[in-house]
Kinemage of the C-alpha trace (Angstrom):
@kinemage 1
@onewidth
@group {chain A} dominant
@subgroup {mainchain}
@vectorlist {calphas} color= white
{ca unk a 1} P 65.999 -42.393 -53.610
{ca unk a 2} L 66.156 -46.169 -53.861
{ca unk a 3} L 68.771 -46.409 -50.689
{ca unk a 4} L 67.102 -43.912 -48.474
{ca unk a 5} L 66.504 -45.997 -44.957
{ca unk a 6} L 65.269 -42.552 -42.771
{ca unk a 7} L 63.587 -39.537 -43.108
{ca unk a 8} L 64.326 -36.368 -40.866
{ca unk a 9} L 62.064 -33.014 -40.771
{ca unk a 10} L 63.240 -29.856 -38.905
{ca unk a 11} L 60.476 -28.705 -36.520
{ca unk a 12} L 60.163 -25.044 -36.906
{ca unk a 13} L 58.637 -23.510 -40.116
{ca unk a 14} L 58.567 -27.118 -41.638
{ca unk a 15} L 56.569 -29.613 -39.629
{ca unk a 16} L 54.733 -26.670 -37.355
{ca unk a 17} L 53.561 -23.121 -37.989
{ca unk a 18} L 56.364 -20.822 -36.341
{ca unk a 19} L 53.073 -17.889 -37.019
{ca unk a 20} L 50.515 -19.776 -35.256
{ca unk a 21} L 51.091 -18.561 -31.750
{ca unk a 22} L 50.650 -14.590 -33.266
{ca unk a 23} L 47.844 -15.641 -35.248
{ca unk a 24} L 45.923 -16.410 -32.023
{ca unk a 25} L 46.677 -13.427 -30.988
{ca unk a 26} L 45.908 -10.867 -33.835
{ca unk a 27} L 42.790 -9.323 -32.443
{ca unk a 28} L 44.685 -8.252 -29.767
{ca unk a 29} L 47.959 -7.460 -31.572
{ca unk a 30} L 46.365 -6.333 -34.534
{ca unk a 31} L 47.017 -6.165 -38.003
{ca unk a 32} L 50.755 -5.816 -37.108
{ca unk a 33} L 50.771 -9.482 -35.856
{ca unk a 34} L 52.502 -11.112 -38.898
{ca unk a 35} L 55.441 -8.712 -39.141
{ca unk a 36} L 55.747 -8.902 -35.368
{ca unk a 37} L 55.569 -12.887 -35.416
{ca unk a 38} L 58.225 -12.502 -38.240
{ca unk a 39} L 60.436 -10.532 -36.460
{ca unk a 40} L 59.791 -12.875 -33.133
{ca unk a 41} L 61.318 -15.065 -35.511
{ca unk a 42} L 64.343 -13.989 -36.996
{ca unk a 43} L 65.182 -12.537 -33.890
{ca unk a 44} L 65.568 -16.515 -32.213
{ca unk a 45} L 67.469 -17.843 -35.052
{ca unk a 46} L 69.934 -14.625 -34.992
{ca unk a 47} L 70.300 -15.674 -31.045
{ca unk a 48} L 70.872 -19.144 -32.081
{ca unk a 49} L 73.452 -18.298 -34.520
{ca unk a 50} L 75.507 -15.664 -32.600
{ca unk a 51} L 75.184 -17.860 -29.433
{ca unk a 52} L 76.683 -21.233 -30.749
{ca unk a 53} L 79.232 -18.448 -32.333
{ca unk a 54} L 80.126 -16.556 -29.016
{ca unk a 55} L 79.919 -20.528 -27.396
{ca unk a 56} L 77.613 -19.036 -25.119
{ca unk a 57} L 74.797 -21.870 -25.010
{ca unk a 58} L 71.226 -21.091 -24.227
{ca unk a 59} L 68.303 -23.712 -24.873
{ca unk a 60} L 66.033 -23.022 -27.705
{ca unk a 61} L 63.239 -22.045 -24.623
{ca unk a 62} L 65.286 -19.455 -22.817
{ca unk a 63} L 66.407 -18.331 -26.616
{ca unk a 64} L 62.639 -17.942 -27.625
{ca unk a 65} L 61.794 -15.945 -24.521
{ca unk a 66} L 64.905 -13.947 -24.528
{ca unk a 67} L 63.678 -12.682 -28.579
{ca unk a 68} L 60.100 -12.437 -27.393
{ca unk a 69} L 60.924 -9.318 -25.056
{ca unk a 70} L 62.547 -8.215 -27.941
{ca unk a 71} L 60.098 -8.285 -30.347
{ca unk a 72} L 57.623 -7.131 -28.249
{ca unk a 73} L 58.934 -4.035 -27.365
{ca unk a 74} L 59.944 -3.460 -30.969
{ca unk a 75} L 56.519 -3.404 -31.718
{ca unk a 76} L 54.978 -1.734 -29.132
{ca unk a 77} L 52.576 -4.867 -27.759
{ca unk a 78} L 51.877 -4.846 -23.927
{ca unk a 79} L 54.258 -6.944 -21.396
{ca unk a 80} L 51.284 -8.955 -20.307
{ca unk a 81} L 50.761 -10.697 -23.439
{ca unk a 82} L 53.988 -12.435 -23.049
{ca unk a 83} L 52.873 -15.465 -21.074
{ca unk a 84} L 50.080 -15.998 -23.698
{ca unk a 85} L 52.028 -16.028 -26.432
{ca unk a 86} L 54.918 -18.268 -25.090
{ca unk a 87} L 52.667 -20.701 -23.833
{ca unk a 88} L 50.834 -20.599 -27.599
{ca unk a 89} L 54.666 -21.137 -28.868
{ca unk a 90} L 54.064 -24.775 -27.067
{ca unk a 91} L 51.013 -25.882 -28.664
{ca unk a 92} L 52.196 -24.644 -32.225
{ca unk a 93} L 50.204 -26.153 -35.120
{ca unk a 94} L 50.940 -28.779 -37.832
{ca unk a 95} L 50.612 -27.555 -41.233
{ca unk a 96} L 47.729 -29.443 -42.425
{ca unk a 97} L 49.218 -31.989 -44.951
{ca unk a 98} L 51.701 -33.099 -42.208
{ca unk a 99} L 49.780 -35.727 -39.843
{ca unk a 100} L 48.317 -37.790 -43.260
{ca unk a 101} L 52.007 -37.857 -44.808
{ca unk a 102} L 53.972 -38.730 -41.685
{ca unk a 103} L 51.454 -41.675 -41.631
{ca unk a 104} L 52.003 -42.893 -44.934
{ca unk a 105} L 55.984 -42.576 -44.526
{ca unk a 106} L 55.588 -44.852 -41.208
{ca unk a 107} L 53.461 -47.592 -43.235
{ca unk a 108} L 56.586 -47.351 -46.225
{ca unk a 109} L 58.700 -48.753 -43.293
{ca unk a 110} L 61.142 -45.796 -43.020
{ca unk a 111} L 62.254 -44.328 -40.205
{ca unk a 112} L 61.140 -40.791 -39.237
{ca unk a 113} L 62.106 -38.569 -37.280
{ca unk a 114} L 62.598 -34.826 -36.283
{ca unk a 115} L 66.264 -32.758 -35.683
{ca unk a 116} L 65.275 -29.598 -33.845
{ca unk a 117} L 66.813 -26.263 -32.648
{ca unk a 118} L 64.321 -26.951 -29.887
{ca unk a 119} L 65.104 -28.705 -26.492
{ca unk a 120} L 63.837 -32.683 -26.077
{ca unk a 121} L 60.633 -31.824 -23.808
{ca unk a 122} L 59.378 -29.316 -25.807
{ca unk a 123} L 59.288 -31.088 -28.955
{ca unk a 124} L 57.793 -34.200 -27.445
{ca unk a 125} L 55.052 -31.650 -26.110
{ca unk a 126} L 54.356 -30.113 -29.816
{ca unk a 127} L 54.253 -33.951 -30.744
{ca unk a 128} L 52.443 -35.361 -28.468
{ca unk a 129} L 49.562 -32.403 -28.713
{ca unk a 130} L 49.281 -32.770 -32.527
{ca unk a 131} L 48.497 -36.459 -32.097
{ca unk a 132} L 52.034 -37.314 -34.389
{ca unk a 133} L 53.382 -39.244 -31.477
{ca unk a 134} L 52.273 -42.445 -33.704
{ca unk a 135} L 54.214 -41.508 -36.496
{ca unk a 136} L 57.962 -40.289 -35.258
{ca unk a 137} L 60.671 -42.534 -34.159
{ca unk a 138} L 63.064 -40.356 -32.814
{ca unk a 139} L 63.152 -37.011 -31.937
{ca unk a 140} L 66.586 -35.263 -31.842
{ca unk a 141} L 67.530 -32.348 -30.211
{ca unk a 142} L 70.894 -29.810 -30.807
{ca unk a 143} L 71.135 -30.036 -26.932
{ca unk a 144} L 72.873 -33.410 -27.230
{ca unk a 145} L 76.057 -31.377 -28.638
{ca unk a 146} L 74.854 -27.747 -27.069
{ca unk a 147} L 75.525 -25.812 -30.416
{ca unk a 148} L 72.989 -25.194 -32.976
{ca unk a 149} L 72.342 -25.798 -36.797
{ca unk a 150} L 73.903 -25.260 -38.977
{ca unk a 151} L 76.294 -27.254 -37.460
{ca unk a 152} L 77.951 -30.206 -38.734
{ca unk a 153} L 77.571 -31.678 -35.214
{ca unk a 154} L 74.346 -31.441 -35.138
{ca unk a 155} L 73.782 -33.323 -38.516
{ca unk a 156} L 76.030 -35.936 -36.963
{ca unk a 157} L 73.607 -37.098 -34.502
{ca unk a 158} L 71.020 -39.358 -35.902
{ca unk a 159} L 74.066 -40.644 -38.421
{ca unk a 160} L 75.159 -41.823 -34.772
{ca unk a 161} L 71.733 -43.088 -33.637
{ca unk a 162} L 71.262 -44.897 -37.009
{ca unk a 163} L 74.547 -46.308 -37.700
{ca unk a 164} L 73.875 -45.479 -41.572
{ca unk a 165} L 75.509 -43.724 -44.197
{ca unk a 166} L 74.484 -39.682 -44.678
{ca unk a 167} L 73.148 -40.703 -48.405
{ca unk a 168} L 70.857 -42.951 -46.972
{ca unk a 169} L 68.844 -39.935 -45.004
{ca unk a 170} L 66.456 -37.396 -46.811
{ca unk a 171} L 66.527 -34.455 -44.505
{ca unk a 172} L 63.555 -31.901 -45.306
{ca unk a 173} L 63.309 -28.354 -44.101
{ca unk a 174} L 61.922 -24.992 -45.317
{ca unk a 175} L 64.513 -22.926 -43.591
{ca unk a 176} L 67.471 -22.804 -47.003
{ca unk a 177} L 70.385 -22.370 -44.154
{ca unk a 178} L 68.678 -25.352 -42.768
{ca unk a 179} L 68.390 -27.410 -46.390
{ca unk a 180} L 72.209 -26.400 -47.067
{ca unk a 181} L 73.455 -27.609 -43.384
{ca unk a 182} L 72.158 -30.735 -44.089
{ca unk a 183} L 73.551 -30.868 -47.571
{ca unk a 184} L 76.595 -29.770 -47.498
{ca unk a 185} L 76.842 -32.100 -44.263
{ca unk a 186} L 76.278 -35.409 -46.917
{ca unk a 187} L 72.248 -35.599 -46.596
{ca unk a 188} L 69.887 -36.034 -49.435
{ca unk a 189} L 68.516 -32.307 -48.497
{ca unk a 190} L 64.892 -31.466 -49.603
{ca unk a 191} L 63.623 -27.809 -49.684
{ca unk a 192} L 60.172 -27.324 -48.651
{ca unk a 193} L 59.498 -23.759 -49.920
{ca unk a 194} L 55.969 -22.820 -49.046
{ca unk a 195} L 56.364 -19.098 -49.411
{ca unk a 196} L 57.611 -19.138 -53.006
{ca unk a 197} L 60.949 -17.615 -51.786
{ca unk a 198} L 64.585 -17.558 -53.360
{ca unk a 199} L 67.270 -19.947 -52.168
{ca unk a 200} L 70.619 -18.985 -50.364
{ca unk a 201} L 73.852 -19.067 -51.740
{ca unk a 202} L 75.441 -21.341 -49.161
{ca unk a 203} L 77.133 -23.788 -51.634
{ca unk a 204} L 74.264 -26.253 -51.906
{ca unk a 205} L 71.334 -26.752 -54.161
{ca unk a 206} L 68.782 -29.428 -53.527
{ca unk a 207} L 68.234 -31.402 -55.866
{ca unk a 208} L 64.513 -31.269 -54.623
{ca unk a 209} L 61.897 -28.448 -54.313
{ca unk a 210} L 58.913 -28.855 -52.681
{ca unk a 211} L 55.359 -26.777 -52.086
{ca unk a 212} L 54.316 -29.041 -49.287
{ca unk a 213} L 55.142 -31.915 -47.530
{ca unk a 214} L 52.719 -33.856 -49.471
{ca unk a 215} L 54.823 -33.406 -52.759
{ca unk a 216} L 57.734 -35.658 -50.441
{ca unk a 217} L 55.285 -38.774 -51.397
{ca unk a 218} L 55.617 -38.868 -55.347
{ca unk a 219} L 59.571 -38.895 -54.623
{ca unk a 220} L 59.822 -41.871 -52.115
């Protein structure tokens, strides 16, 4: 850990709550609203994947709005609730430990930053909400390249930014496609596994396990 010189989170699942937007919602959805939110979910990453596949490039919005009608006739929930719960997708919320350790990383001098599925504005948006706009350097977005993780090009972009080596980056993220993308790329990937879950076979293992982002500070 001695030459690390940036650290990168993903967005989704790792920095915010991808549930928070149901959660609002769950008097209205009712008791359904976890499996729905979790199906909302996979849904937008299976888009993700089978667009960059098909190289038929949508941005992570249009994406997230194209598995919303999805999801929500899947589950039965009324058309009108849609503009609710996209606009709740905007102002997702932090986990709690996040805003106290992305300060602490920013007065250990490294640089931090976020690589995101999700398109430049509304990241900055989720940022600048939570108040985190203090503590990120860069945020970095797939639509530089127009493909999505886990693609190599993605990883490849703040190596560009940075102009260092892909050692010298921890990359953190508690999606395990997302942790082996990044590994098997060259970064120093850490696995932030809230949910107690099982790791992919995608020919990486971290290294590093973590419950919480907080756990990031007894390793750096």
């Amino acid at each position: 850990m001695n030459n690390i010189k940036a650290i990168i989170f993903d967005a989704y699942g790792t920095l915010f709550d991808v549930n928070s937007a149901a959660k609002k919602c769950k008097d209205k959805i009712g008791d359904k609203w976890k499996h729905f939110s979790n199906f909302w979910r996979i849904t937008q990453l299976e888009y993700t994947w089978l667009r960059s596949l098909m190289k038929r490039h949508k941005d992570f919005w249009q994406i997230t709005e194209d598995s919303l009608d999805k999801s929500m006739k899947a589950f039965n929930i009324d058309h009108s609730m849609k503009n609710e719960l996209l606009n709740l997708y905007k102002v997702l919320s932090p986990f709690e430990e996040v805003p106290e350790t992305l300060k602490i990383l920013k007065q250990k001098n490294y640089k931090v930053a976020i690589l995101s599925n999700g398109t430049p504005s509304l990241l900055s948006e989720l940022v600048n909400n939570n108040g985190l706009n203090n503590f990120i350097d860069d945020i970095f977005s797939i639509e530089t390249v127009k493909i999505y993780k886990p693609s190599p090009k993605v990883y490849d972009i703040p190596i560009q930014k940075y102009k260092i080596k892909k050692n010298e980056i921890i990359f953190l993220s508690a999606n395990t496609w997302d942790v082996s993308g990044g590994g098997n790329y060259g970064f120093h990937s850490i696995w932030v596994n809230r949910g107690d879950n099982i790791f992919d076979n995608l020919d990486y293992k971290p290294k590093n396990q973590i419950k919480n982002l907080s756990e990031l500070l007894k390793l750096v």
